[in-house]
C-alpha positions in Angstrom: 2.1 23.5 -5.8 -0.8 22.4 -7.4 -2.5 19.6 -5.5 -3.7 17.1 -9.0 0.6 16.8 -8.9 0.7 16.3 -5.6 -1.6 13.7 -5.7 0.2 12.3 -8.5 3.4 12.1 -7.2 1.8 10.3 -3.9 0.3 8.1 -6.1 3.7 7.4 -7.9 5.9 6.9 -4.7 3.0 4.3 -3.1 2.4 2.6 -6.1 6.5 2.0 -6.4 6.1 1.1 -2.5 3.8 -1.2 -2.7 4.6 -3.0 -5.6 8.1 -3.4 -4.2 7.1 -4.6 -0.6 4.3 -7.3 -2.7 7.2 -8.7 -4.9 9.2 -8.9 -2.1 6.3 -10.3 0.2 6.1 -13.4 -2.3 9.9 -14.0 -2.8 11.9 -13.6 0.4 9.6 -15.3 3.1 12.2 -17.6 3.6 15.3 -15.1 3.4 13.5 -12.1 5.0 16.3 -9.1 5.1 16.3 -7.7 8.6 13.2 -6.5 10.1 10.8 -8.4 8.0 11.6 -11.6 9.8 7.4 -11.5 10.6 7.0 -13.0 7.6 8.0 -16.1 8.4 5.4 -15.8 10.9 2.5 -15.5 8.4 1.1 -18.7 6.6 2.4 -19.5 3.4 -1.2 -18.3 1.8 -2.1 -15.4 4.0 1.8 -14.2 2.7 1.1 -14.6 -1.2 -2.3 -13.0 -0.7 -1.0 -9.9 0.6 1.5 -9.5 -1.8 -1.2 -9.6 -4.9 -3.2 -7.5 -2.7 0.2 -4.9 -2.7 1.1 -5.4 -6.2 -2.4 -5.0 -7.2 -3.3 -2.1 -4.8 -0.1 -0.4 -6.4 -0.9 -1.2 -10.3 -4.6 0.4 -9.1 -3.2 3.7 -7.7 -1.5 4.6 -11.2 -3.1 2.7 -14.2 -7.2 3.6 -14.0 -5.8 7.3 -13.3 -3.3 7.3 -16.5 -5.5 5.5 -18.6 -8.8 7.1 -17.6 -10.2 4.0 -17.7 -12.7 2.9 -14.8 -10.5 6.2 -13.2 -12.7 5.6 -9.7 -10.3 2.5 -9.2 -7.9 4.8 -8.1 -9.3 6.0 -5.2 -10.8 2.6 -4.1 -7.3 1.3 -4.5 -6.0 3.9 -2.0 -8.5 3.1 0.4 -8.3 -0.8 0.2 -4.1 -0.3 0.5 -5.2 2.7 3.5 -6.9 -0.7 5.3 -4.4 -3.1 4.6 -1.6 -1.1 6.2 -4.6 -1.1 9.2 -4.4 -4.7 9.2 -0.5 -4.4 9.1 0.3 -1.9 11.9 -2.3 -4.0 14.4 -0.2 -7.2 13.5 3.0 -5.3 14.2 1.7 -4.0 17.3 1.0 -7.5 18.8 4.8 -8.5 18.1 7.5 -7.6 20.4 10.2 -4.8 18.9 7.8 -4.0 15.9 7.1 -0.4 16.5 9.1 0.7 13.1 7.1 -1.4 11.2 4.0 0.0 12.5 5.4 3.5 12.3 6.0 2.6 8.4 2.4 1.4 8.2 0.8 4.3 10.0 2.7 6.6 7.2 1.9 4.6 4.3 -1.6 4.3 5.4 -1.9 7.8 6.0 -0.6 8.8 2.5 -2.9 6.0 1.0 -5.9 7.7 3.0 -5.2 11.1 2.0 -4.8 10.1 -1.5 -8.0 8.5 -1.8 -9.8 11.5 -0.2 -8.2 13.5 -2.8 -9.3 11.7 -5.6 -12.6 10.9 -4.0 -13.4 14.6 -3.4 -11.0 17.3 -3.8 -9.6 16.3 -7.1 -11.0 13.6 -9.2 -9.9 12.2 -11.9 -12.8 12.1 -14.6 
């Protein structure tokens, strides 16, 4: 398979990821479904931040690409989501009974990481 679509289809999948995890990052802090009861835990602010950060990360890994417009967006939006799931896995590990959600972090980070090293270096978008 050729790796541009691979690349494309990670970029797909995250950007539906994220954008799904920031929208419901800013509308269920107060009826979290089960295992997101952290976010209660988060301030109000830090909450909303990281759910433009998600929606915006995910718009990032799609749009510059498509359109071709500012295209190295892409790949600094992979890295910056890449470093918030960081963030997110070292908050999960300091909770008790987290270790799925850091599992979840570790892969989306992972996928994020390796999608900005492929459109950093081994096939960028020009």
């Amino acid at each position: 398979m050729d790796l541009n679509l691979i690349l494309w289809i990670l970029q797909v999948v995250l950007a539906a990821v994220f954008i799904g995890a920031g929208f419901t990052h800013a509308t269920q802090r107060d009826h979290p479904r089960p295992r997101m009861e952290w976010m209660q835990a988060v301030p109000p602010g830090a909450l909303t931040t990281i759910a433009v950060l998600e929606i915006l990360g995910g718009i990032g890994l799609v749009l510059p690409a498509a359109t071709r417009i500012l295209p190295i967006l892409t790949p600094i939006a992979a890295a910056a989501l890449a470093l918030l799931m960081l963030f997110a896995a070292i908050f999960h590990i300091r909770r008790p009974n987290e270790l799925p959600n850091v599992l979840f972090n570790a892969v989306l980070g992972l996928l994020a990481l390796f999608v900005a090293y492929g459109r950093f270096v081994l096939e960028p978008i020009s």
